[in-house]
C-alpha positions as CSV (number, residue, x, y, z in Angstrom):
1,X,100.5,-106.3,106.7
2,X,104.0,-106.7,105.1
3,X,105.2,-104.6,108.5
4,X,103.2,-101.6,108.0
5,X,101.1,-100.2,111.1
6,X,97.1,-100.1,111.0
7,X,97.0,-96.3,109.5
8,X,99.3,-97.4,106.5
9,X,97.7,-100.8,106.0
10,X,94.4,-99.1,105.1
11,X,95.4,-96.2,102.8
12,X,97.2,-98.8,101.3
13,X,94.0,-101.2,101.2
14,X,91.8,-97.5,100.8
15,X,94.7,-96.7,97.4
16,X,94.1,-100.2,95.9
17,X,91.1,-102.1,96.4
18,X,88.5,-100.7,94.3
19,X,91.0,-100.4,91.0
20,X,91.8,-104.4,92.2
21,X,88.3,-105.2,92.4
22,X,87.4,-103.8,88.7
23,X,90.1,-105.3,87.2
24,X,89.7,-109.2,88.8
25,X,85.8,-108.7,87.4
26,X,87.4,-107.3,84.1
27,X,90.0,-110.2,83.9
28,X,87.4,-113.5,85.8
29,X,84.0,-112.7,84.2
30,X,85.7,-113.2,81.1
31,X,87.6,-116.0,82.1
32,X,84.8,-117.8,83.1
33,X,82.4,-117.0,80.1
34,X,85.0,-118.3,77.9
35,X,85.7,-121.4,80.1
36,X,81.7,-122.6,80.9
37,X,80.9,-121.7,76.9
38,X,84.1,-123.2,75.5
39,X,85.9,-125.9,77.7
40,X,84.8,-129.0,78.3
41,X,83.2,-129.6,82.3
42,X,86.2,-132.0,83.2
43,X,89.3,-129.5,82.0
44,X,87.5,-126.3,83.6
45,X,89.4,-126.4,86.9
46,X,92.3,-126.7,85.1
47,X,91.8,-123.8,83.5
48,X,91.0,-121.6,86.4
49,X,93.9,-123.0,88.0
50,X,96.1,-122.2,85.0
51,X,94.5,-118.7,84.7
52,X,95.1,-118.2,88.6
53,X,98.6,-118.4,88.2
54,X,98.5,-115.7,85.3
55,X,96.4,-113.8,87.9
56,X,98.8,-113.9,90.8
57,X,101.6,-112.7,88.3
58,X,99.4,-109.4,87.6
59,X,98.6,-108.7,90.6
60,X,102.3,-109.3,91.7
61,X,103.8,-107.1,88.4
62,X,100.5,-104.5,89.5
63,X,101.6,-104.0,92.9
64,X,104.8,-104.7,94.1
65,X,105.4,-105.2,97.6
66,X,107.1,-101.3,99.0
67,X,110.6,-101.3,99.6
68,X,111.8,-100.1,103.0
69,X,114.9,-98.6,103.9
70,X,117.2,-100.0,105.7
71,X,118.8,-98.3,108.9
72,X,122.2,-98.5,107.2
73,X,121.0,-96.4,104.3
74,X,119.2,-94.1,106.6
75,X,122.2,-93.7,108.5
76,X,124.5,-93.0,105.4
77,X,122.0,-90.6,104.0
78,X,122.5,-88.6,106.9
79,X,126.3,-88.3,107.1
């Protein structure tokens, strides 16, 4: 819940999850049409495990985890 309370946790889940959802069927379904036509049976995992890493990254570059503020620099702002 990277320290957020219950109500922030779902807008953030409520912001994010259908655009998630149509991209990982925008990004896998060709993934694995590609891989089941193309690749031969024993190198398929490999593939999906290769393409899971390039997955994470998106979804990591996508969404970035939201900075908090320190109480230091809440503390300077107010002086």
């Amino acid at each position: 819940m990277n320290g957020m309370n219950i109500q922030q946790t779902y807008d953030r889940i409520a912001d994010v999850l259908w655009d998630t959802q149509v991209a990982q069927w925008s990004f896998w379904i060709p993934v694995q049409l590609l891989n089941f036509q193309f690749v031969p049976v024993r190198h398929q995992l490999n593939v999906v495990l290769l393409t899971s890493v390039v997955w994470t990254a998106l979804l990591s570059a996508w969404y970035p985890p939201e900075e908090k503020e320190d109480d230091d620099k809440v503390e300077e702002k107010k002086e």
